[in-house]
C-alpha positions in Angstrom: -55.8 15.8 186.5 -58.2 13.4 188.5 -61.6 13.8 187.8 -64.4 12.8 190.4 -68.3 13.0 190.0 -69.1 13.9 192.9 -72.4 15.9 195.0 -72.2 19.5 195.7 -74.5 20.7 198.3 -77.0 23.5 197.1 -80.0 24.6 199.3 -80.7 26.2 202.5 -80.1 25.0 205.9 -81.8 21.8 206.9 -83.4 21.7 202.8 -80.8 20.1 201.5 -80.4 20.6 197.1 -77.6 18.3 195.6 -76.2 19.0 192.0 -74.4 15.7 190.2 -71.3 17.0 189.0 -67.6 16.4 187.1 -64.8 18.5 189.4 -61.6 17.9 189.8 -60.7 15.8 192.9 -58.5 18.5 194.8 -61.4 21.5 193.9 -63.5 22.3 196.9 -66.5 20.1 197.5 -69.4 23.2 196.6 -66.4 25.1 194.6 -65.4 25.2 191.2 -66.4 22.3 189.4 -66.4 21.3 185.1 -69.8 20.3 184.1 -73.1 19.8 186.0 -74.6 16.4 184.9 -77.5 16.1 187.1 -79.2 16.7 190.0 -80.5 14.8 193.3 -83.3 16.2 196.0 -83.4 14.5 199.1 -86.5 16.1 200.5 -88.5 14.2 197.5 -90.6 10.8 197.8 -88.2 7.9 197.0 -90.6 7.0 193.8 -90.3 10.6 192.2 -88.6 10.8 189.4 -87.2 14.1 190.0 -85.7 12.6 193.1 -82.6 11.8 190.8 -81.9 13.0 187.4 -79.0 12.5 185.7 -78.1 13.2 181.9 -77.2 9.5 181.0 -74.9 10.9 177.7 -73.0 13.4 179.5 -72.3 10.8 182.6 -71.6 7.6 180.4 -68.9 10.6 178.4 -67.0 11.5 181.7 -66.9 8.1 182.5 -65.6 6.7 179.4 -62.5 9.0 180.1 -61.6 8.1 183.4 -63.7 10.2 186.1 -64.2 8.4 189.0 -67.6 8.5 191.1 -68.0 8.8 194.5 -69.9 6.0 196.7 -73.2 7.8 196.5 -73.3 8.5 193.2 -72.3 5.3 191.9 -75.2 4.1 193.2 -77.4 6.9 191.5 -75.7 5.7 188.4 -76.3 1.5 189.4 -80.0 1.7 189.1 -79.4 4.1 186.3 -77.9 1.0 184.5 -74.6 3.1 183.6 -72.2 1.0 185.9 -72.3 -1.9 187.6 -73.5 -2.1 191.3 -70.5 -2.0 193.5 -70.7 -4.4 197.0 -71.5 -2.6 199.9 -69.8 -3.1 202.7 -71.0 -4.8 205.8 -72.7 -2.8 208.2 -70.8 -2.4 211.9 -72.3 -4.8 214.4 -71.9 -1.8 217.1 -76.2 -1.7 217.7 -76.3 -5.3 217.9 -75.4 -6.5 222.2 -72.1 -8.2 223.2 -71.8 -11.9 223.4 -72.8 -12.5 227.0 -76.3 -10.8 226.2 -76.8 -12.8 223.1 -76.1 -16.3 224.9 -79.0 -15.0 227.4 -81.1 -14.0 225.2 -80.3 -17.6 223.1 -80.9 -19.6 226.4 -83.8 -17.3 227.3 -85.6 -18.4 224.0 -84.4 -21.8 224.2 -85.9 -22.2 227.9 -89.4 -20.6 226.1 -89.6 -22.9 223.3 -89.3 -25.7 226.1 -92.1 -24.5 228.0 -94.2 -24.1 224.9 -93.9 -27.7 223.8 -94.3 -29.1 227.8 -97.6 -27.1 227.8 -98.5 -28.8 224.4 -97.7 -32.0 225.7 -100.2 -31.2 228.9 -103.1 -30.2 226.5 -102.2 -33.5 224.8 -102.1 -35.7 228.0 -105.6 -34.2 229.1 -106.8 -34.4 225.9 -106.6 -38.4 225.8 
């Protein structure tokens, strides 16, 4: 049996309500689930502190037997201080533009920075 603590969406439509709980890793993702340890509302500030709560015993307990949490809950339980920050991966580089567009935009500031320091040099030059 392979425990996961994992969300389950509560709430209307577009008010999103998330409980923090221990299921079983084949049990549907709002279905039957073992033990609610917590809950998370999205719709708070990001400084509330009901934003996240979690009861630290209860988590550290499922843990300490094996349950495995999912990517957005590990990171409710990071800054909790009950595990250790995982690395995140890299984020996709699919906004950023292709390799032709950077060189312009490179040469673009290049040829800027150029025509900054010539018109430096001209205030200089007049200035003597």
């Amino acid at each position: 049996m392979a425990l996961k603590i994992r969300l389950a969406r509560g709430g209307s439509k577009k008010r999103p309500f998330y409980r923090i709980v221990v299921a079983e890793a084949t049990a549907p993702r709002d279905g039957k689930f073992i033990e609610k340890i917590g809950t998370y509302n999205p719709l708070l500030e990001q400084g509330s502190a009901d934003r996240v709560v979690i009861n630290h015993e209860r988590a550290q307990h499922w843990l300490s037997v094996g349950a495995q949490a999912t990517d957005r809950v590990n990171l409710f339980l990071a800054k909790a201080g009950l595990v250790k920050a995982e690395e995140r991966a890299a984020q996709t580089k699919k906004s950023q533009p292709r390799a032709k567009a950077q060189q312009r935009l490179k040469e673009q500031a290049e040829a800027a920075e150029a025509a900054r320091l010539a018109a430096e040099e001209a205030k200089a030059a007049a200035a003597e």
